[in-house]
VOGU-3710 file (C-alpha; in Angstrom, 3 decimals, decimal comma):
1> xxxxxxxxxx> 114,849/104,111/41,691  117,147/106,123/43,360  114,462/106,502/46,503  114,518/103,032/46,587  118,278/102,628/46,644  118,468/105,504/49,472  115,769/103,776/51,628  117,849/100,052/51,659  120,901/102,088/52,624  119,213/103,687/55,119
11> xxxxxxxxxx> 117,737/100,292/56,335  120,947/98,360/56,145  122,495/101,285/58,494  119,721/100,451/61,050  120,358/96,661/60,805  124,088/96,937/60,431  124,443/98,678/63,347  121,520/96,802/65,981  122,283/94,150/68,165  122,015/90,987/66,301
21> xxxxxxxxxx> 118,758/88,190/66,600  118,066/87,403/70,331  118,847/83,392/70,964  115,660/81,185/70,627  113,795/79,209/73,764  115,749/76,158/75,083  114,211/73,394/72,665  116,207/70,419/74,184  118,758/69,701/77,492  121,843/70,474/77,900
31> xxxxxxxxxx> 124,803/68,995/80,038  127,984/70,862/81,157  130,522/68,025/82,361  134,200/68,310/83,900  133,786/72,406/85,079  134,979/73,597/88,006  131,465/75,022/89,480  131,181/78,538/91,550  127,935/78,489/93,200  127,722/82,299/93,690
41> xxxxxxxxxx> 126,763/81,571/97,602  130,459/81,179/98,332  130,331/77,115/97,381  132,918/75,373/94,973  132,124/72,294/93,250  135,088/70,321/91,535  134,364/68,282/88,798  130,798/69,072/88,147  128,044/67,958/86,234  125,287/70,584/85,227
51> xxxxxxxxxx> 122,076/70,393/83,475  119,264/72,501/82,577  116,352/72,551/80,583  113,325/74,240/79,546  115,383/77,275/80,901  115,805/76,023/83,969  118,800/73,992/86,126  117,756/70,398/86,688  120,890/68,945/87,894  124,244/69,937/89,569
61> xxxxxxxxxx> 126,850/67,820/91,528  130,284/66,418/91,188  128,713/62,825/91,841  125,282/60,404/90,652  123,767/63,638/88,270  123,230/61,557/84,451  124,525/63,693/80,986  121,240/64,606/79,573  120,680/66,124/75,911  123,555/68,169/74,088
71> xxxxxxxxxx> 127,105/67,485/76,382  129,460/70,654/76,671  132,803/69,340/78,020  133,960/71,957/79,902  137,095/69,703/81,112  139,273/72,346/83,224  137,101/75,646/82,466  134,853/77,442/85,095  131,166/77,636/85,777  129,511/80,808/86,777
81> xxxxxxxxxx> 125,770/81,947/87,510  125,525/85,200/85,346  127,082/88,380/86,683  124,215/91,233/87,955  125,118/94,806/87,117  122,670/97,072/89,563  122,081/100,590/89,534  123,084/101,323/85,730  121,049/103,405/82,827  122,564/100,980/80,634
91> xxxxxxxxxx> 119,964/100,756/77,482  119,041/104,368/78,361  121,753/106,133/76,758  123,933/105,166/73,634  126,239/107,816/73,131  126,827/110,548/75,651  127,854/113,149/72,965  124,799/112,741/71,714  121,504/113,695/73,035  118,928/112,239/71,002
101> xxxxxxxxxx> 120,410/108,784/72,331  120,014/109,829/76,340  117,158/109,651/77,752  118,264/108,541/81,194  116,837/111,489/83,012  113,336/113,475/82,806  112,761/117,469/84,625  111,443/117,288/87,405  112,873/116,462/91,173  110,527/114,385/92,974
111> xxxxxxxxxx> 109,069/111,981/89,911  109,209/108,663/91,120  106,566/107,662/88,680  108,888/107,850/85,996  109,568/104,303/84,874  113,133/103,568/83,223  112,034/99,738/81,751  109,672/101,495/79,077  112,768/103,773/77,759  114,846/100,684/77,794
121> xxxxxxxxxx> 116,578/99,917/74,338  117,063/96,499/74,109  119,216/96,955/70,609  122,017/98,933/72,506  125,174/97,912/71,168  126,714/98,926/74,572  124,640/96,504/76,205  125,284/93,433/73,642  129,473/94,359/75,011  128,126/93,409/78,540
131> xxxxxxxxxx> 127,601/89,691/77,618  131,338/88,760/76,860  132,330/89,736/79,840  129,676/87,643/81,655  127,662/90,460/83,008  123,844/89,099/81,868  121,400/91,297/84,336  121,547/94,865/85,209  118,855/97,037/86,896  118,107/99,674/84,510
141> xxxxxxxxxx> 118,227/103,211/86,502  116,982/106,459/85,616  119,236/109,482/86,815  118,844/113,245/87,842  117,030/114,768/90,020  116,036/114,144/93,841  114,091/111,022/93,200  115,113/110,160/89,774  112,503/107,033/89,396  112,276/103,692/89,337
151> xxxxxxxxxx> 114,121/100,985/87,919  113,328/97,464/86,712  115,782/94,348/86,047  115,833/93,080/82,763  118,068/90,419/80,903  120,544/91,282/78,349  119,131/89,262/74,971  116,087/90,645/74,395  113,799/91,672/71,562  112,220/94,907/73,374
161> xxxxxxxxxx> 111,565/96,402/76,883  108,640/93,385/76,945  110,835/90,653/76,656  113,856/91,807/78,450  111,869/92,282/82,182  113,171/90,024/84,881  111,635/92,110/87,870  109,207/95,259/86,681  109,210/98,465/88,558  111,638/96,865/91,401
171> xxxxxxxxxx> 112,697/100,331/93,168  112,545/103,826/93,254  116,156/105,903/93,141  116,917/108,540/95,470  119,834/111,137/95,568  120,109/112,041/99,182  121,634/115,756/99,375  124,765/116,132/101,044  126,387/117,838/103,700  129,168/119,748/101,660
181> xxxxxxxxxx> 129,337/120,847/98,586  131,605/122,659/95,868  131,041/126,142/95,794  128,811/127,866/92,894  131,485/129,765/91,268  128,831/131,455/89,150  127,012/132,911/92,327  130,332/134,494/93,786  130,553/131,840/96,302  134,661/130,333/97,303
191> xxxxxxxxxx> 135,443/127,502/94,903  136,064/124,469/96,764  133,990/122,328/99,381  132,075/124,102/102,241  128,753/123,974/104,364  125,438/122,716/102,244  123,222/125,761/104,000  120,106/124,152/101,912  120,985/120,766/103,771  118,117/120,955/106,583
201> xxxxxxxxxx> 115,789/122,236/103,736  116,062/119,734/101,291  116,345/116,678/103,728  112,660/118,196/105,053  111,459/118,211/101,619  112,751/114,319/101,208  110,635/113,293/104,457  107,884/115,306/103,800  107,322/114,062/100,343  107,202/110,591/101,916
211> xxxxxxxxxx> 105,040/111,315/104,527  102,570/112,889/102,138  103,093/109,789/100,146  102,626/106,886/102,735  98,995/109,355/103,982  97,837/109,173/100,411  97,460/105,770/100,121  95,912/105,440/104,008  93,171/107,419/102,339  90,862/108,538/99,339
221> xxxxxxxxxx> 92,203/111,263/97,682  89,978/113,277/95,976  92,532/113,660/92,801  95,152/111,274/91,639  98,842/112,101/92,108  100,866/110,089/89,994  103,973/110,353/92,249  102,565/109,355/95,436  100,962/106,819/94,002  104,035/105,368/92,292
231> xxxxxxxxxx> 105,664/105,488/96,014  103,214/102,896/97,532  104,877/99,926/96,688  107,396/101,722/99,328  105,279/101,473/102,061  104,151/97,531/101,864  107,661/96,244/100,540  106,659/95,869/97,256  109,672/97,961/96,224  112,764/98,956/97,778
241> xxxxxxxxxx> 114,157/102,544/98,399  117,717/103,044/96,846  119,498/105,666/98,826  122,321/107,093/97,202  124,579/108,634/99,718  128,213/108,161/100,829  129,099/110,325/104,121  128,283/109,179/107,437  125,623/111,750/108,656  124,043/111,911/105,193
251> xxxxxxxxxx> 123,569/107,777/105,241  121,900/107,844/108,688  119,954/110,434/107,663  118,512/108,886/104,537  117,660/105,618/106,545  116,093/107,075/109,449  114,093/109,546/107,257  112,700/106,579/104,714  112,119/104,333/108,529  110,304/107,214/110,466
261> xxxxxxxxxx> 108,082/107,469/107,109  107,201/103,818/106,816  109,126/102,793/104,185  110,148/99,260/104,538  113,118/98,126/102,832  116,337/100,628/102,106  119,353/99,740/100,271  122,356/102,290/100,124  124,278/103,112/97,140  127,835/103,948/97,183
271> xxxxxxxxxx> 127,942/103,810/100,835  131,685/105,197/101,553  131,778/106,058/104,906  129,250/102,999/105,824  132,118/101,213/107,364  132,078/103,763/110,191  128,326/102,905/110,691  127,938/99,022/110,272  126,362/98,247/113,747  123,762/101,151/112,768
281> xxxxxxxxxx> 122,774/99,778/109,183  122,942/95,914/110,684  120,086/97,140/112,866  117,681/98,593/109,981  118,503/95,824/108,223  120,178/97,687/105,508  122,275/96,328/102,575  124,929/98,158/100,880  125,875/98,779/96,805  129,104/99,751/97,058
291> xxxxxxxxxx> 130,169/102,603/94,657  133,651/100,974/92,102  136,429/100,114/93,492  139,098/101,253/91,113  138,870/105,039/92,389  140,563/107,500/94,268  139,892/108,060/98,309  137,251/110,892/98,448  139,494/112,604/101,879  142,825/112,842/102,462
301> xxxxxxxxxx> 143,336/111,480/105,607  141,869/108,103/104,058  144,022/105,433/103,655  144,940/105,204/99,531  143,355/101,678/99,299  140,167/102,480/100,821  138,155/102,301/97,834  139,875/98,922/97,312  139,066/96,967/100,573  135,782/99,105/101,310
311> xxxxxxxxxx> 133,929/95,766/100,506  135,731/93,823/102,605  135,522/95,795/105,437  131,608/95,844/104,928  131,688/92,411/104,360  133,473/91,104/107,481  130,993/93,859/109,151  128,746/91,296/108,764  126,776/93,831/106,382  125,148/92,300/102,770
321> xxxxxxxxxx> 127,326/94,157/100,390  127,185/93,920/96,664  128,868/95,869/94,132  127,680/98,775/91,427  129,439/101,431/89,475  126,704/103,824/89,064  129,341/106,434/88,752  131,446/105,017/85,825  130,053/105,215/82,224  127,780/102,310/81,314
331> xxxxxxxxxx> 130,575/101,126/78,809  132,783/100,516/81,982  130,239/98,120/83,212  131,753/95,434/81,558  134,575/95,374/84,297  132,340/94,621/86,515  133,876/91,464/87,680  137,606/93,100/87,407  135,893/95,367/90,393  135,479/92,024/92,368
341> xxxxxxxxxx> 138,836/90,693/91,527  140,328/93,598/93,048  138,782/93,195/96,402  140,529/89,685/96,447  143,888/91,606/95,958  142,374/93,128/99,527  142,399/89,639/101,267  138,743/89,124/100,335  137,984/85,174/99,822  137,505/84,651/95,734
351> xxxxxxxxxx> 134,105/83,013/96,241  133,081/86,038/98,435  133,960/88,649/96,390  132,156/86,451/93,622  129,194/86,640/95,829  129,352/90,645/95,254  127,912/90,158/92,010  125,855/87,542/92,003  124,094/85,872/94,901  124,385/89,130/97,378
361> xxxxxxxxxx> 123,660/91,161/95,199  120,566/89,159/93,065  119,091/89,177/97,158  119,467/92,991/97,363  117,391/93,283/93,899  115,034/90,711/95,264  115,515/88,508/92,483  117,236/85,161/94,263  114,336/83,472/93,869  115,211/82,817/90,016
371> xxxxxxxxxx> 118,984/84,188/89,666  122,403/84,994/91,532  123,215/81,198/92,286  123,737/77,796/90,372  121,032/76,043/91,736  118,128/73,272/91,036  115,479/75,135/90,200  116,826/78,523/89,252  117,314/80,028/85,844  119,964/78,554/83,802
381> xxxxxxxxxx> 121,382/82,067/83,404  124,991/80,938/83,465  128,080/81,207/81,522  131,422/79,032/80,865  135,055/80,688/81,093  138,092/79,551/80,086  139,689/80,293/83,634  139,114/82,753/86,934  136,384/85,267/85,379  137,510/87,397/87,839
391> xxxxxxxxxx> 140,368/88,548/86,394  140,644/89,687/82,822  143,239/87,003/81,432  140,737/84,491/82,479  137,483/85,969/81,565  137,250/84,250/78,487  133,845/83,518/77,348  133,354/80,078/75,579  129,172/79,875/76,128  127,062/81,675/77,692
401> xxxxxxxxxx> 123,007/81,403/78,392  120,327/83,398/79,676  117,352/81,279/81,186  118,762/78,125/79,027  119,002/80,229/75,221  122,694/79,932/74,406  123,886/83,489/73,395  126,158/84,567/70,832  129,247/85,889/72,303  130,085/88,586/69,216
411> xxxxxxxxxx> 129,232/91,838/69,168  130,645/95,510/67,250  133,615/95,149/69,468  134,627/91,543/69,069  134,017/92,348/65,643  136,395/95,323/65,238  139,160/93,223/67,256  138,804/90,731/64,495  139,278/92,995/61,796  142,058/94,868/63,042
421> xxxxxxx> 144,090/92,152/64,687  145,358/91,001/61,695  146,269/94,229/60,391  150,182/93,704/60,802  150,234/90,466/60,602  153,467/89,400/58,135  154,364/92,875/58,521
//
């Protein structure tokens, strides 16, 4: 008996703590009437009328679209296409204090054949807090290492890895070295930034690793390498390289190393100094992540908004810029859209900075096709705010859906807030 009672407690711990049921299929349509529509391509539709079914948008317009199914009046609230969180190991890691919830990052330097989507834990609590916030989609990154992996894009209100994939095996992640670096206290070298000596050594092993891996798959190799082979899709487009680098000399150097090698498509993470280098990355044909905004300049002589307006300065570079805080703890994902809001405090246009995550950067992940915009045809992977969901007093969440199944908006924190709200109340 008493086995019996310890082995319900120790289920009801499990259940009490997992994300709660994933939302059912669309079983009928659904009409959104009297929202304010943001397109997510920079468009703004007053009064509109929106329906989807079957998962899918079937109708949208301020004029001649006809209520079908269920009616939503949204009568002065907001329509947006779900927000897209790139470059994240959210569903990877848990708790950072603890290690048997991270598994993020594998040994090894150059293992792009490690695949993040089949380590992806679609009962993270930490994801479920994404949803309120209006963040839906995130591409699911492994870390460490030179070439850390590849990622995939999944949708947040899933039952497992399975259902959650939007786009499998999308990219493969790699941490350009740098230029500088702090010195290795531990091997009696000055603390503080100086020279990377290794720099010419480890960019050489970067390109020759690629070379190596675009001449395997011209050929028959006599004995399989799992890393090459993971890098094909590199070489005919099928994935994209994500460069993570921020200087100037270290950017053109990652792009000119992945082009000389064949790769196709390159996409730079963090990107500070890009700004300096627009007319360069315009002619690869070379979008830009950009790192946060709400962090200090990295140099001194930088102005103290730079992070702030780095976006915007991309942007009106004429560069396609999206946004990702691969730096920040998953939990601070949430603010993604508080990122974008800040860049309009930079003079960026609201429906631009909007477009930094959704439409820009659902074309970066290659996944426009199906998400990013609020259009016929697309996934109804939307959600309904009570006023500008850029900014945090109007990012309030009244529905939300992910390829037409209506989500629940509670999760462990909503449900602490309602707990301890009342607390004082009467006192």
């Amino acid at each position: 008996m008493k086995k019996f009672i310890l082995t319900l407690t120790v289920l009801w711990g499990f259940t009490a703590f997992g994300q709660q049921t994933p939302a059912p299929e669309q079983t009928g349509a659904i009409t959104i009437t009297g929202a304010t529509a943001h397109i997510g391509n920079g468009e703004v539709i007053e009064n509109c009328t929106l329906v989807f079914e079957d998962g899918k948008i079937t109708a949208i317009g301020s004029t001649g679209v006809s209520p079908k199914g269920r009616t939503i009046d949204a009568t002065g609230k907001h329509i947006y296409p779900g927000f897209i969180a790139p470059g994240k190991s959210l569903g990877l890691i848990e708790i950072n204090a603890v290690r048997a919830t991270n598994d993020q990052d594998e040994i090894g330097s150059m293992i792009p054949h490690v695949r993040s989507l089949i380590a992806y834990n679609a009962e993270s609590q930490v994801v479920e807090s994404m949803r309120p916030n209006g963040v839906l989609l995130g591409q699911i990154t492994p870390k460490g290492g030179r070439i850390s992996g590849t990622s995939s894009i999944v949708q947040f209100d899933a039952w497992n890895w399975e259902d959650a994939a939007v786009k499998v095996d999308d990219g493969i992640h790699l941490n350009w070295p740098t230029t500088f670096r702090r010195g290795r206290w531990w091997m009696g070298e000055p603390r503080g930034f100086q020279p990377n000596k290794e720099y010419a050594e480890q960019v050489a092993d970067v390109s020759t690793f690629l070379i190596n891996a675009s001449a395997y798959g011209k050929g028959t190799p006599k004995e399989k390498n799992q890393a090459f082979e993971a890098s094909q899709g590199l070489f005919d487009g099928s994935k994209k390289l994500y460069i993570y680098a921020q200087g100037e000399k270290e950017i053109m150097d990652g792009v000119t190393t992945a082009k000389e090698a064949g790769v196709k498509e390159v996409v730079i993470m963090g990107g500070y100094q890009a700004n300096n280098i627009a007319d360069f990355l315009k002619k690869h044909n070379v979008a830009v992540l950009v790192r946060f905004t709400h962090t200090l300049p990295f140099l001194e002589d930088d102005d103290y908004d730079y992070t702030f307006k780095l976006p915007k300065l991309l942007m009106d570079a004429g560069l396609l810029v999206g946004l990702q805080n691969a730096t920040a703890s998953n939990f601070q994902t949430r603010n993604l859209p508080f990122y974008a809001g800040q860049v309009v405090a930079q003079g960026l246009d609201k429906e631009k900075a909007l477009q930094l995550i959704t439409g820009n950067t659902a074309e970066i992940l290659g996944i426009d096709d199906h998400y990013g915009t609020l259009e016929v045809g697309k996934s109804a992977t939307l959600f309904v705010a009570g006023g500008d969901a850029l900014d945090m007093r109007g990012n309030q969440l009244t529905h939300a859906f992910i390829d037409g199944r209506e989500l629940s908006l509670e999760t462990h924190q909503t449900e602490l807030w309602k707990r301890y709200s009342g607390k004082f109340e009467g006192e």
